[in-house]
C-alpha positions as CSV (number, residue, x, y, z in Angstrom):
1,X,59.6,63.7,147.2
2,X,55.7,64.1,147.8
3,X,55.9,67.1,145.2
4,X,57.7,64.2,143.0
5,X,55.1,61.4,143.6
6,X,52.2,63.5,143.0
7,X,53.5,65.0,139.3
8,X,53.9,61.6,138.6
9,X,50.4,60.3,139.5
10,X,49.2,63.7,137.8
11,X,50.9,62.9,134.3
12,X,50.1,59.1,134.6
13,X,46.4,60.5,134.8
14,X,46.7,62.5,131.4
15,X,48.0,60.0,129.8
16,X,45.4,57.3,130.6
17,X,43.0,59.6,129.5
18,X,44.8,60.1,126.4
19,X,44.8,56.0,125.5
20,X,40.9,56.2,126.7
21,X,40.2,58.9,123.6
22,X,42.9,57.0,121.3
23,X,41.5,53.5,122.2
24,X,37.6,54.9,121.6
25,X,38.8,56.3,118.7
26,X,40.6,53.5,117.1
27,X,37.9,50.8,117.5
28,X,34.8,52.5,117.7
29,X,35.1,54.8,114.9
30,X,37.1,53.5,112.6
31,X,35.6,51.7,109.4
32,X,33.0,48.8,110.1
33,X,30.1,48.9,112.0
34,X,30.0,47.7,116.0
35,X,26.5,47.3,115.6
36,X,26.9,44.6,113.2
37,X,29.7,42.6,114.8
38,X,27.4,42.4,117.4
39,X,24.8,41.0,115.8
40,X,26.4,39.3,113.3
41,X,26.5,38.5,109.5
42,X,22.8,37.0,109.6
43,X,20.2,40.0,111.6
44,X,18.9,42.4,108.7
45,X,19.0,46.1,108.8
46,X,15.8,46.4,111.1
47,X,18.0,44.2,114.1
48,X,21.0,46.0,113.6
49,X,19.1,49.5,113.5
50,X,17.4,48.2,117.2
51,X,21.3,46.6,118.6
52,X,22.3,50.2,117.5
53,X,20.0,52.6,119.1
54,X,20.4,49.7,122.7
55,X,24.2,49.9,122.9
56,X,23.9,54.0,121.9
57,X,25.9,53.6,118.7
58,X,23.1,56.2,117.4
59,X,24.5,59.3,119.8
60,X,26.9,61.7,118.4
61,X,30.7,60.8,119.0
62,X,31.1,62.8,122.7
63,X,28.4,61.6,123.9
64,X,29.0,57.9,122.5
65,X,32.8,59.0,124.5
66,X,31.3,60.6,127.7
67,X,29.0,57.9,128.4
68,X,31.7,55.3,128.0
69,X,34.0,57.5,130.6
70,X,31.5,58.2,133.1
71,X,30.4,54.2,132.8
72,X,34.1,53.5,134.2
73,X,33.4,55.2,137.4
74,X,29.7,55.5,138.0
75,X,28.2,51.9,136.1
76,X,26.1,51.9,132.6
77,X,23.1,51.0,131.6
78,X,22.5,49.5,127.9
79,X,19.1,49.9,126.5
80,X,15.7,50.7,128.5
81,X,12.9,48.4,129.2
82,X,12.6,45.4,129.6
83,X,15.8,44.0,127.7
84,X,18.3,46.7,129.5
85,X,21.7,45.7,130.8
86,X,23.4,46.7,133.6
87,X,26.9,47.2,133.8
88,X,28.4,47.9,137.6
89,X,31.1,50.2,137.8
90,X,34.1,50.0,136.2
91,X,32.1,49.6,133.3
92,X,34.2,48.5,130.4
93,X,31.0,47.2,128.5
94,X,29.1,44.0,128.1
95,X,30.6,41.0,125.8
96,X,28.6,41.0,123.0
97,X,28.8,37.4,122.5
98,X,28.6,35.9,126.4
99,X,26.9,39.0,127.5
100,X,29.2,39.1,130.4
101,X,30.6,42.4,131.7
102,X,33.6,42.5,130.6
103,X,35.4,43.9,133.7
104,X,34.0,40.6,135.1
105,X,35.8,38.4,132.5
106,X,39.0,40.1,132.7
107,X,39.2,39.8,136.9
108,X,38.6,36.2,136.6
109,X,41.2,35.7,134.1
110,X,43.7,38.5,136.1
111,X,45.3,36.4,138.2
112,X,46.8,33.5,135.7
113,X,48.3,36.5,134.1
114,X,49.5,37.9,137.2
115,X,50.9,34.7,138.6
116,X,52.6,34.2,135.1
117,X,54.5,38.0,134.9
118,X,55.3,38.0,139.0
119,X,56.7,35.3,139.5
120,X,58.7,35.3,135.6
121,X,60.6,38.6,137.5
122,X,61.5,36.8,140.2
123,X,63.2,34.2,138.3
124,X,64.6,36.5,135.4
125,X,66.2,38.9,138.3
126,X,67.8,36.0,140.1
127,X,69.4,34.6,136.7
128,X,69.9,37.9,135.6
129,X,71.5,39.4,138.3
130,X,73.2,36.6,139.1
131,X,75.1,35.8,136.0
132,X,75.9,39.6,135.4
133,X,77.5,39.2,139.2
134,X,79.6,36.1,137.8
135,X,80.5,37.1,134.8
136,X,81.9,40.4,136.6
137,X,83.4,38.1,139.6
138,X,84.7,36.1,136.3
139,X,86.1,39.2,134.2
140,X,88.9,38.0,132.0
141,X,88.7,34.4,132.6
142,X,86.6,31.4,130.5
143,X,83.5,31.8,132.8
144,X,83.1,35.2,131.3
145,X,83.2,34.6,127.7
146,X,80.8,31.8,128.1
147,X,78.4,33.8,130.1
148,X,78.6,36.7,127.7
149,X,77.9,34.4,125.0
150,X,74.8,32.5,126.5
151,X,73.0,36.3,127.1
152,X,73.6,37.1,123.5
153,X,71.9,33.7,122.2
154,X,69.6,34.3,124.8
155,X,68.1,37.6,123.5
156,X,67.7,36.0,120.0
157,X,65.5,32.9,120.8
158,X,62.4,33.6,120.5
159,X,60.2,32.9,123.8
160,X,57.8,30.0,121.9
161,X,61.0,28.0,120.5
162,X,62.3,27.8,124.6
163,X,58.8,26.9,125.5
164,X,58.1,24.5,123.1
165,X,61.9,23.0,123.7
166,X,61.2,23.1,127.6
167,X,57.8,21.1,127.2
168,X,60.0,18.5,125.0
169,X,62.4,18.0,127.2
170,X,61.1,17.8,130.6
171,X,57.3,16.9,129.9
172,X,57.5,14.6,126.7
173,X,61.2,12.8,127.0
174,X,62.5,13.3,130.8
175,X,59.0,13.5,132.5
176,X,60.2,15.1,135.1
177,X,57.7,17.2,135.3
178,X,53.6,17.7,134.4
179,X,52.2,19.4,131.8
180,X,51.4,23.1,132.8
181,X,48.3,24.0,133.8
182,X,46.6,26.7,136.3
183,X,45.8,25.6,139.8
184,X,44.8,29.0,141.9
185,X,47.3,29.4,144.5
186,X,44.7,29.6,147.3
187,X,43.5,26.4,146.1
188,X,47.2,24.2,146.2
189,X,50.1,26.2,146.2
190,X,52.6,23.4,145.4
191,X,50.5,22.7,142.0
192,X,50.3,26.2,141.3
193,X,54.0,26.1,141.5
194,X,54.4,23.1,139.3
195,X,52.2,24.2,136.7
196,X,53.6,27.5,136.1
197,X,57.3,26.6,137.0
198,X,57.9,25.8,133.1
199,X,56.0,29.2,131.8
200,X,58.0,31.0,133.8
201,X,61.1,30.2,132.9
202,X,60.4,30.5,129.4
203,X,59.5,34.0,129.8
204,X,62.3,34.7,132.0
205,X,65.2,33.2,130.1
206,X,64.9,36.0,127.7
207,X,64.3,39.0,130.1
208,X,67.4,37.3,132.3
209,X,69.7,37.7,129.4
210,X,69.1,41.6,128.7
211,X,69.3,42.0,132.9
212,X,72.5,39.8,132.9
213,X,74.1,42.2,130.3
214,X,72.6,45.3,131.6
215,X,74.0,44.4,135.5
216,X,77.3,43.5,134.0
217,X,78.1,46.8,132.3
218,X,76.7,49.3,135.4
219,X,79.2,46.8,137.7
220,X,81.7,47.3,135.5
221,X,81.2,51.1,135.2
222,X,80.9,51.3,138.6
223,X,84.2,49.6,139.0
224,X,86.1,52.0,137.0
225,X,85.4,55.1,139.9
226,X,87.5,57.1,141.1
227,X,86.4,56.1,144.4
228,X,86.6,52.1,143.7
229,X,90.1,53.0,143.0
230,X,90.8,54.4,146.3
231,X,89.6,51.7,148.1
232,X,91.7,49.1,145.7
233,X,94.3,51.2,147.3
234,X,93.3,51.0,150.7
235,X,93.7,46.8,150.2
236,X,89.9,46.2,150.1
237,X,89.6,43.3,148.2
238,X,87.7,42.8,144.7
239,X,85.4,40.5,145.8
240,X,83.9,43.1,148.5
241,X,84.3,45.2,146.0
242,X,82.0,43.9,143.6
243,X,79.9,42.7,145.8
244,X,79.0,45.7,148.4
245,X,79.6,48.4,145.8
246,X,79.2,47.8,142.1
247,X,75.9,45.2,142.8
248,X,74.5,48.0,145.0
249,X,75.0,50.8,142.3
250,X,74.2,48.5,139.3
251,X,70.5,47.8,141.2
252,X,69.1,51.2,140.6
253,X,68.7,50.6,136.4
254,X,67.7,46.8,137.2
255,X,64.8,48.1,139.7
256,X,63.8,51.2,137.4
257,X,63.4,48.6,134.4
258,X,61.9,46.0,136.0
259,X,58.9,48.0,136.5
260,X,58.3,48.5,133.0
261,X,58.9,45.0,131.6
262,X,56.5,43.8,134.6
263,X,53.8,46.3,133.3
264,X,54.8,44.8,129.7
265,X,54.7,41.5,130.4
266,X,50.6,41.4,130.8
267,X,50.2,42.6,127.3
268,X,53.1,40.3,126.1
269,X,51.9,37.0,127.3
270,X,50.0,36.2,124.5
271,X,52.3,33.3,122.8
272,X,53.0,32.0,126.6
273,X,49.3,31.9,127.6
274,X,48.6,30.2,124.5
275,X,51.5,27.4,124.0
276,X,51.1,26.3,127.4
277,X,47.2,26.5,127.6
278,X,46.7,29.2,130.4
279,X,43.6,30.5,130.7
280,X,44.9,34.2,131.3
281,X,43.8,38.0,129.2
282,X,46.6,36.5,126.9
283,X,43.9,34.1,125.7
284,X,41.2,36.2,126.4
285,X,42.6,38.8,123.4
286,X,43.1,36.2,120.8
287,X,39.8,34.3,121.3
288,X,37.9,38.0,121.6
289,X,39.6,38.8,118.3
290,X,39.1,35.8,116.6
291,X,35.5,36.4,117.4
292,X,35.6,40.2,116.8
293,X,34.3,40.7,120.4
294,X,34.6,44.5,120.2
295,X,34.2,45.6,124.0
296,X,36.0,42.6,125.5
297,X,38.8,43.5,122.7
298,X,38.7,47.5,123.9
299,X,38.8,46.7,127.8
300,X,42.0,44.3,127.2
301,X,43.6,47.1,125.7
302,X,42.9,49.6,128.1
303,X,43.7,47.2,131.0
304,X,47.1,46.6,129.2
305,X,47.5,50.1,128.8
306,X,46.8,50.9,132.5
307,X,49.8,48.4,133.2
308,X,52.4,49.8,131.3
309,X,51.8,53.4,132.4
310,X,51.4,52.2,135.7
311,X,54.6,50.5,136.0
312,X,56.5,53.4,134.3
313,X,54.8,56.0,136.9
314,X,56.4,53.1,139.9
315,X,59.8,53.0,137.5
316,X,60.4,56.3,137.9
317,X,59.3,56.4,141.8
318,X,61.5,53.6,142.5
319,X,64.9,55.8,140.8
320,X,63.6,58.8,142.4
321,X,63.9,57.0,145.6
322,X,67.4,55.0,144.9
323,X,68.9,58.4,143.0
324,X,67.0,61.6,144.9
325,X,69.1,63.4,142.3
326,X,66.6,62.8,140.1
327,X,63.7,64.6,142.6
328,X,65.8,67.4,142.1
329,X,65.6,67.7,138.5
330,X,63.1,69.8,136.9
C-alpha cells in the first residue's frame, strides 16, 4: 500500500509540473504582450520597455520559466532598487492592478470557495445516496419511477436556473429565508450556515442526481451476485440485504468520484459565486479576466489545477484502500 501511495504522489508530481510548463506557456507566450496589460493602453513604449525589463519579461523563455518555478518555493523579487517587490514564497506573482501578491488574494478568498464545495458534497451525498437507497428499497413500485425520473430532470437543469428559482422562491415570495451572503464560520457559525444553505443546494441538486443514479445501478448490480442469491436462500431478508450489502459495495465508486467532483467543484463555481454574490476564486477569475489581470488569472488556474489532480491522486487512494485489488495491479 505505501509502494501504492507513493507512485501516486510521484505521478501527481509530474503532472503538476506539466500544467506549470502548459499554464506558462499558454499565458505568457502566447500572442499579446504581458508588459502592456500591465501597464495599460495609455504608458508609451519607454514605460512598457521599463514594466518589462522590472517584471523580467526581457529574459529568454527558461529563465522567464525557472524564475517563476523556483519563486513558488523559495519567494521572488520583481525589479531592483528602490521600486522592487517582494513576493514571499509561494510566489505566484504580484497583481498587476492591486499589486497584491497574488497567493495572498487567493487565501483570503479560499475559504468561501471551500465552505461552498465541502459542504455542497455533504448535501449531494446524502440526497444522492439516499434516493439511489430508495429507489432500490422501491424497485418495481411508483416510488421508483418517480425517483428515476427526478435524477434525469435533475442532470439537465442547469445549476443557475435552480439557483435563480431557489432565491425566488424562498428569498423573494416565501421569505423564509435571507439572501446569501458569506459570514466566516469562526465568526457565526449559524449565519454561515444560513448564508450558504441556498448555494449549496443549488450545486448539490445536480451532483445528487448523477450520485442517485450511479448508487442505484452498483446496488442493483450488486444485488444480482451469486452470493446475494445464497443468502435470499438462506431467508435473509431484502431489506438487510440492501441495506448491509449492496449500500456497502455501491460506496466504493461513490467515495472514488467524489473526490474528483470535490477537486472540480473549485474551478466550477464560477456561475454559483457569482449569482449569489460570494466573494470566493469563483469571482476572483471573472473580475481578474475582465480586467486582464495576467498573474492573478495564471495563479487561479494553477490553484484549480492543483485541486483536480489532487483529488484524483486521493480518488484513487481512497479505491485502493476500499478494493486492495486494485494495489495489486500493475
Amino acid at each position: 500500500m505505501t509502494g501504492y501511495v507513493l507512485r501516486r504522489l510521484v505521478g501527481m508530481a509530474v503532472v503538476l509540473l506539466v500544467l506549470s510548463v502548459v499554464v506558462y506557456a499558454v499565458f505568457y507566450l502566447a500572442p499579446g504582450d504581458p508588459a502592456q496589460m500591465a501597464c495599460g493602453m495609455r504608458c508609451g513604449p519607454v514605460q512598457v520597455h521599463q514594466l518589462r525589463a522590472q517584471l523580467g519579461l526581457d529574459e529568454p523563455v527558461l529563465t522567464q520559466y525557472g524564475h517563476f518555478l523556483i519563486g513558488l518555493f523559495t519567494g521572488r523579487t520583481f525589479g531592483s532598487g528602490a521600486a522592487a517587490l517582494h513576493c514571499d514564497a509561494p510566489c505566484l506573482g504580484i497583481s498587476y492592478r492591486t499589486n497584491e501578491q497574488v497567493w495572498a488574494m487567493i487565501t483570503a478568498r479560499l475559504p468561501v470557495t471551500a465552505s461552498l464545495a465541502l459542504g455542497a458534497m455533504v448535501v449531494w451525498l446524502l440526497l444522492g445516496v439516499g434516493t439511489g437507497l430508495l429507489s432500490v428499497l422501491r424497485r418495481g413500485r411508483f416510488t421508483e419511477r418517480l425517483l428515476t425520473s427526478l435524477t434525469l430532470a435533475g442532470t439537465a437543469v442547469p445549476v443557475f436556473i435552480i439557483g435563480l428559482l431557489l432565491l425566488l422562491l424562498f428569498c423573494a415570495y416565501l421569505q423564509w429565508l435571507p439572501f446569501p451572503s458569506y459570514v466566516p464560520l469562526t465568526q457565526d457559525p449559524q449565519q454561515w450556515f444560513w448564508g450558504l444553505l441556498l448555494p449549496w443546494v443549488s450545486l448539490a441538486l445536480i451532483e445528487s442526481a448523477k450520485y442517485a443514479r450511479l448508487t442505484r445501478s452498483a446496488m442493483l448490480e450488486t444485488l444480482a451476485e451469486d452470493h446475494i442469491r445464497t443468502f435470499r436462500a438462506y431467508g435473509i431478508g431484502e431489506r438487510h440485504l440492501v441495506t448491509r450489502h449492496a449500500l456497502r459495495a455501491s460506496l466504493t465508486p461513490v467515495i472514488a468520484l467524489s473526490a474528483m467532483d470535490l477537486g472540480t467543484m473549485f474551478g466550477s463555481a464560477v456561475l454559483t459565486e457569482s449569482l449569489f454574490g460570494l466573494p470566493g476564486l469563483g469571482r476572483l477569475m471573472v473580475g481578474s479576466v475582465n480586467v486582464l489581470d495576467l498573474p492573478v488569472v495564471v495563479g487561479l488556474v494553477l490553484v484549480t489545477g492543483f485541486f483536480v489532480v489532487a483529488a484524483g491522486a486521493v480518488a484513487d487512494i481512497l479505491y485502493a484502500v476500499a478494493d486492495r485489488r486494485v494495489v495489486a495491479r500493475p
